[in-house]
Every structure is written in C-alpha cells, then in structure tokens.
N, C-alpha and C positions, 0 to 999 in steps of 0.2 A: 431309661437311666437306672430305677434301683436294679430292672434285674442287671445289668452291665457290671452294678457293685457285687451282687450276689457271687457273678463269674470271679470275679474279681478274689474276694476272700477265700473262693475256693482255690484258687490259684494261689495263691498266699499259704495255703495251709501247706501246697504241694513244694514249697520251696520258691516259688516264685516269686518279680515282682511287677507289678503291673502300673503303666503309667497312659493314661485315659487323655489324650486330645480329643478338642470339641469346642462349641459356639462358648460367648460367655454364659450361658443359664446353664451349660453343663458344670462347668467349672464353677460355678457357684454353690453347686450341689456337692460336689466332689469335697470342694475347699475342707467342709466339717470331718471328711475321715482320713483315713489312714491311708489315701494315695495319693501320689501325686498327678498335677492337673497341667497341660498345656493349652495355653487360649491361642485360638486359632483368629489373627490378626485379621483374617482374608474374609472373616466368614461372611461378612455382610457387606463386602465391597461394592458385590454388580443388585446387592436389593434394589437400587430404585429401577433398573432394567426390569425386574418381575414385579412390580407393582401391582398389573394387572390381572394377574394371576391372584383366586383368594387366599392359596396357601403361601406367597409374596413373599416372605422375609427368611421364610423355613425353607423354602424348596430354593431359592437364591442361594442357601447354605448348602442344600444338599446336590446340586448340581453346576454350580459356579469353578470353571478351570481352576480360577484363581487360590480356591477355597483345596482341590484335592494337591495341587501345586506345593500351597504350605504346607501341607500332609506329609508330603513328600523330603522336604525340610527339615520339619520336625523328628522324620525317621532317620533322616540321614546323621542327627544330630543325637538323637537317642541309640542307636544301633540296636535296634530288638532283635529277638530272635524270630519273632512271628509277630502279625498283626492282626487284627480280630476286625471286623468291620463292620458296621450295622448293616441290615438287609434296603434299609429306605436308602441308603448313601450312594446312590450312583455313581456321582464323579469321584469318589472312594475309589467304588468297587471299578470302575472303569481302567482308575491308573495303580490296580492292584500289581499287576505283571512289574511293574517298576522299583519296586520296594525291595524286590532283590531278596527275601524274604519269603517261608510259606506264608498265605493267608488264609484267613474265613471267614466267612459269611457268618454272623448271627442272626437267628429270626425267635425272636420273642412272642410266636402266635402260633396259629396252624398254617401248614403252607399246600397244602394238597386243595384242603377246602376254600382256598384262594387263588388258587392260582388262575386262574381267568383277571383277575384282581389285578396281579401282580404285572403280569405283563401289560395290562394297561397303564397301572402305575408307570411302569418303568417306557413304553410306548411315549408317555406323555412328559418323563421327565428330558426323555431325549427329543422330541418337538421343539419342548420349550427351548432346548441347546441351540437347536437349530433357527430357529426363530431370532434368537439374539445374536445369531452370525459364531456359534462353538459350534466345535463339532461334534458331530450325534451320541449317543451311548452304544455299545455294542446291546445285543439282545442277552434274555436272561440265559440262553445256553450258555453265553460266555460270563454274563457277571453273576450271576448262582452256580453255574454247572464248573466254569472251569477253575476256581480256587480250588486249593487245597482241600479243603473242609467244607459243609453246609452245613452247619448247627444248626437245628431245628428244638428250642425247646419246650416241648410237649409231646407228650405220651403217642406211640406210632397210631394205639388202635383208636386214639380220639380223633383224630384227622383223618375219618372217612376213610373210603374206599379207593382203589386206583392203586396201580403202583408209580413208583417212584421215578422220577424221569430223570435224575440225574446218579451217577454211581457214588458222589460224594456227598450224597446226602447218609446225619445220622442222627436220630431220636432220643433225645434226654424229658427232660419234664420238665414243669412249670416253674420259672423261680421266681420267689415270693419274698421283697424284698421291700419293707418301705422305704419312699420317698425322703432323700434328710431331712425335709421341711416337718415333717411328721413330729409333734409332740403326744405323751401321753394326755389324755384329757380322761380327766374327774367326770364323769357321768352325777350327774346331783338326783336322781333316783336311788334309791337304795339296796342295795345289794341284794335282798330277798324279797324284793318288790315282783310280784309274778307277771305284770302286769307287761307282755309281749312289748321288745323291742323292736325295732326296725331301724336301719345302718341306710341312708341315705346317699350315694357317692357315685358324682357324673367324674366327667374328664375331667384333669389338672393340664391341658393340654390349652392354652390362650386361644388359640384360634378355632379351637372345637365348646369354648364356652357356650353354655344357652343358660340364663334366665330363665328365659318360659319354662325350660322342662323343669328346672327346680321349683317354680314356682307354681306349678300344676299338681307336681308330686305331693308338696306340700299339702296345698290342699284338698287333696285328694285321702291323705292321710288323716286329716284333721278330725275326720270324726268316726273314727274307726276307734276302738279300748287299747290299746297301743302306745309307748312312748315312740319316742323319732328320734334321731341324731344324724343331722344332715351335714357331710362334708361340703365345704363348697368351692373347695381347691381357689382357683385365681380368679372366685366370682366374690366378691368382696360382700360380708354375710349381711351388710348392712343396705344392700340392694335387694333382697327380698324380705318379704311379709312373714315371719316366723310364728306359728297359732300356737297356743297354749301348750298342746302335749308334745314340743318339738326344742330343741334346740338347733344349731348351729353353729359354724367353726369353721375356718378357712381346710385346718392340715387337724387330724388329728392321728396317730399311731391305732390302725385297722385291726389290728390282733384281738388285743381287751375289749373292745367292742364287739366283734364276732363272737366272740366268746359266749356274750352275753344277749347274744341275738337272735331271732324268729325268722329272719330275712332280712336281704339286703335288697335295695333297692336301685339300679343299675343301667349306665349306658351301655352295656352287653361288652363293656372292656372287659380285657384278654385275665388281665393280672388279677382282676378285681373278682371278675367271677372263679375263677381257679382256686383263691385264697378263700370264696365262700365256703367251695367245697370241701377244703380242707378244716373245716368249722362245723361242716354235717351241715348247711344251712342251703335252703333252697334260695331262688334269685329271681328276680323280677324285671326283665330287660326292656327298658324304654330304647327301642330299639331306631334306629334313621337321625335322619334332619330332619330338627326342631324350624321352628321359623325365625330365627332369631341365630340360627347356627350357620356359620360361614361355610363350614366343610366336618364331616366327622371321616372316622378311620375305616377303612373298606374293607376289614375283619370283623367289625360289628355284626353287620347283619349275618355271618358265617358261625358266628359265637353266638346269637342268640338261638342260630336253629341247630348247634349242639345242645346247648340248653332244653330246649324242647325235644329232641330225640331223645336226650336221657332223661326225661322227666323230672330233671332237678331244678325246674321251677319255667317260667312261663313269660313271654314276651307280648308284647303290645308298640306299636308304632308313637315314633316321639310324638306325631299331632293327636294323638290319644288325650279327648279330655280325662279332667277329675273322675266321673263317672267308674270309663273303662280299667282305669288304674284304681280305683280303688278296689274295685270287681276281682281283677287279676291278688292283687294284696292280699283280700279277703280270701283266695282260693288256698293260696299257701298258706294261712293260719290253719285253715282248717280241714286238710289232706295234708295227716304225717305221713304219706307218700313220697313227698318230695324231702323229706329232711332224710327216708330212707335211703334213697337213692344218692344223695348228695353225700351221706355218710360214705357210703359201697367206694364212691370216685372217689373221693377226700382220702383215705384209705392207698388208693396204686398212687395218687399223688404224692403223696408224702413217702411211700415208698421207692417213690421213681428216683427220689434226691438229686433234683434237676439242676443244681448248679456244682455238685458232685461230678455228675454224669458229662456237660460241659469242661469240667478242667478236664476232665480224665483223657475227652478226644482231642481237645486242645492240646494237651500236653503231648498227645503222640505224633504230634504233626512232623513230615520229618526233617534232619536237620538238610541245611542247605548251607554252600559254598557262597558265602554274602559279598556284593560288594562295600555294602555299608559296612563290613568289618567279618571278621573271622564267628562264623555262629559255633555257642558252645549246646544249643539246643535245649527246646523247652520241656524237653523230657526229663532232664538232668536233676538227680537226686539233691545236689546242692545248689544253693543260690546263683541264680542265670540274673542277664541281662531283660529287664520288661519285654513282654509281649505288648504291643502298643494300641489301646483300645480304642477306636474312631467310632467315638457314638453320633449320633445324629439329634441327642436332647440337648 
C-alpha cells in the first residue's frame, strides 16, 4: 500500500488523478490523504469458502470472481483512462482484457529473483479457483506478460541475472513510502547520546505476525551497549517482554529513526530493507517461518540473499536463537563494511527516483478507444480522468 501512495503523488504532480479500489484495510489507509478510495463491497464475500487455506481472508480477496467483477463496476463507473493492478491480484489481473482500458501490472520487489515464486504463487491461486468450482487463472505469460505495462519497481541490476521473459517488462526503483498509520515518535535518548541504536521492524502484514521473532530479537539485544526501538506494526506492544535498553511502539515514521541508527533489524521485507539503505545502514534479516508464523512473503528469502551478496548486512533464519542473533548484530556494529556498501546502494537508490520513474511509464501507456467512455489519455499534459489503482492491501 504506501509504495501504491508513492505512485500515486507522483502521478499527481504529472497532472493526474488517481482513485485506489481495494478491501476495507486499504481504504482505511487511503481515507487520511489526498485520494480518493473505493471499498470494494465483494471483497470477502466467498472468505468462508477459503477458510482452509492459512492465507484465508486475503487470498479470498485476491482471487474471488466476485471480488474482480466489482472491479469491474467500479471501472465502469469511474471511466479511467488506465488501470494499474497489483502483481498478487490474480482475479484483477485475470479480468484485466475487460476494462477496455490499457493496464499494468505493478511489482513492489524483485521479480527475476522470484520468479520460480511467482508462478507457484499464481499455480496455486488458480487451484484454489478451481477447487471452489471458478474457473482457473490463465498463467503468468498472460497475467504479467500480456498487459500493457510490467512495472517492476527496483533497480534492473539488483535483480540478478537472466534476461527478461516478457517484452513489457520495465525497471524503476524502490518506493519508499510510509505506512499512514506511521506517526513520528520522540526517541527519549538524547540526541548526542553515542550510544548505537538499533531500528527493530518485522511485517505490519496480520497474518505474517510472529511474537517469537520479536521476542527473541529482543532478547537477543538485550545485552549488547545499544539502545533498540522496536516497531511492532499489528503485534500489540504490550504482548511482548520489552528489557531495559528497548522500547516499543506499534507504527512509528522510519525515516528519523534511521537517521539515527547503527542497524535495522528485519524480516528481510522488500520496503524496509531498501529504505535502510538509503540511510547508509547495514540490515540484519531474520529471515523464513517463525514457529508462530502462519505464512511469510516468498521474496523474503530472495531479499535476504541480496543482502548478503552485496554485503550490506547479514541474515540468519527466523528459528535462530538469542544467541545466533545477537552474533549476527554484533558483526554489523563492528565491520564499517557494511554501512560502506549500504552507503554505495542507498546512493543509485535514491537516484533511481522509483515512483518518478513509475508515473513516467505509467503515464506513456497508450491511449485506447474505451468502451467505458471516450479516453483522453494518461499522458495528457492537463488534468485527465483517474487511472484506477487495484491494490491488494
């Protein structure tokens, strides 16, 4: 969701406006800025059908007829000139041909170093279609390859080797957007206190919670010379054991904390590690399923072994005790190696200007003869009709 707002503003600056369909926790998010939101009525119609499944209420959303149906609706009603779609959204991306409309694909990670990933994702969201008596997904040739566009945003030469299997695929960078839950939080250390900080922060994601891992990190921290500031996104702070040189916080705004950080401490997420980098700050990826973790995201383990290729800090597996994590921690205090390297990347990061780079192919999509209404196109120097964002948060 934030980087979707990132796309978003950049989009806005170009003349455009943008209107974001999505479950209610998106629209919740959206609600605080400056776009407008459609709640999609459909979206948890057939959940008790996927019950069974751990990702149950989410993948119901993101593959349910009913759910790309309302999409559909919603488009017919809005008239965009384009539509944007998340890369998880199958039943989106499925009834994308329909929308009358160019579309594309957005991917907020690496997609080369996944793509074994990918197509099992999408193998399994069309299963599960099948299994509740819908009909299948087409494969990723047609739901990546044949949209308009494949936004990929990240840096080409961080996603590995291999060329490219689709001709519409195109590389922007990382966008680096907080969460609107995010408030600034007062650090109660003092500003010229030397004493190494460490940034704490798993998924904000419900069903990739874990406990244990925060409460391992914790004390695995605990008696290192170090303060802590552990996010604890949708694990409510007052379910872990918080030691002396730590605090805690559900949401706190990432920025002024990196700022003032030594490391971050990390479930090998995409957003989280990227924004370290662009802070010069090495990472520490608690990387897999916890034992306490229902399902985590299957660019994890892809992002932690970027991490480790580029030397910008070092991974360990989630059932890693105290011990091994404090070990890994301790490596990055004391090898200014890794804050060199993390400097070098944070650096074409920030020059890549990944949600820049995003409106820019966005906006050359081309125009098309709409049934939903006459397109004036999203290229157009003056105020157009929204491009309509179908996120999957």
């Amino acid at each position: 969701m934030p980087y979707g707002l990132g796309v978003a503003r950049a989009l806005a600056r170009r003349g455009h406006r943008v209107v974001f369909a999505g479950r209610p926790e998106m629209t919740a998010k959206v609600g605080p800025t400056e776009f407008d939101a459609v709640e999609l009525r459909e979206a948890y119609t057939d959940a008790d059908r996927y019950q069974d499944d751990p990702r149950g209420r989410a993948l119901a959303y993101l593959t349910s007829p009913a759910v790309a149906e309302e999409l559909l609706t919603v488009a017919a009603a809005e008239r965009p000139d384009a539509v944007v779609i998340d890369s998880n959204f199958g039943g989106a991306l499925a009834v994308a041909p329909r929308f009358g409309v160019p579309t594309a694909v957005i991917l907020h990670s690496f997609l080369r170093r996944t793509l074994p990933s990918w197509h099992e994702m999408m193998r399994h969201q069309s299963r599960t279609r099948q299994a509740l008596g819908f009909d299948p997904l087409p494969g990723l040739d047609e739901l990546f390859g044949g949209r308009d566009l494949f936004m990929i945003n990240t840096i080409d030469d961080f996603d590995g080797g291999g060329g490219n299997p689709w001709p519409n695929m195109r590389y922007g960078g990382p966008i680096l957007e907080d969460d609107t839950h995010c408030r600034p939080y007062e650090l109660p250390w003092d500003a010229d206190d030397p004493t190494p900080l460490a940034l704490v922060s798993f998924t904000t994601d419900e069903i990739q919670n874990s406990v244990v891992k925060l409460q391992r990190t914790l004390e695995a921290l605990e008696t290192l010379p170090i303060h802590v500031l552990a996010t604890t996104g949708t694990v409510d702070p007052d379910r872990i054991t918080v030691p002396p040189n730590a605090r805690a916080v559900a949401f706190a705004t990432h920025g002024p904390v990196m700022s003032r950080a030594s490391f971050v401490v990390n479930h090998a997420g995409y957003g989280t590690v990227m924004r370290a980098l662009t802070h010069g700050i090495g990472v520490l990826c608690i990387t897999g399923q916890a034992e306490d973790q229902r399902v985590v995201a299957f660019d994890q383990p892809r992002t932690a072994d970027f991490v480790q290729e580029h030397r910008v800090g070092v991974s360990v597996p989630a059932t890693a005790g105290p011990a091994d994590i404090r070990a890994a921690a301790q490596a990055l205090l004391e090898d200014p190696g890794y804050r060199s390297n993390a400097r070098r990347l944070g650096d074409l990061i920030v020059r890549s200007e990944g949600a820049d780079a995003a409106a820019r192919h966005l906006s050359a999509l081309p125009l098309a003869a709409s049934p939903l209404g006459p397109a004036t196109g999203p290229a157009a120097s003056s105020p157009v009709r929204p491009p309509l964002s179908a996120d999957r948060t």
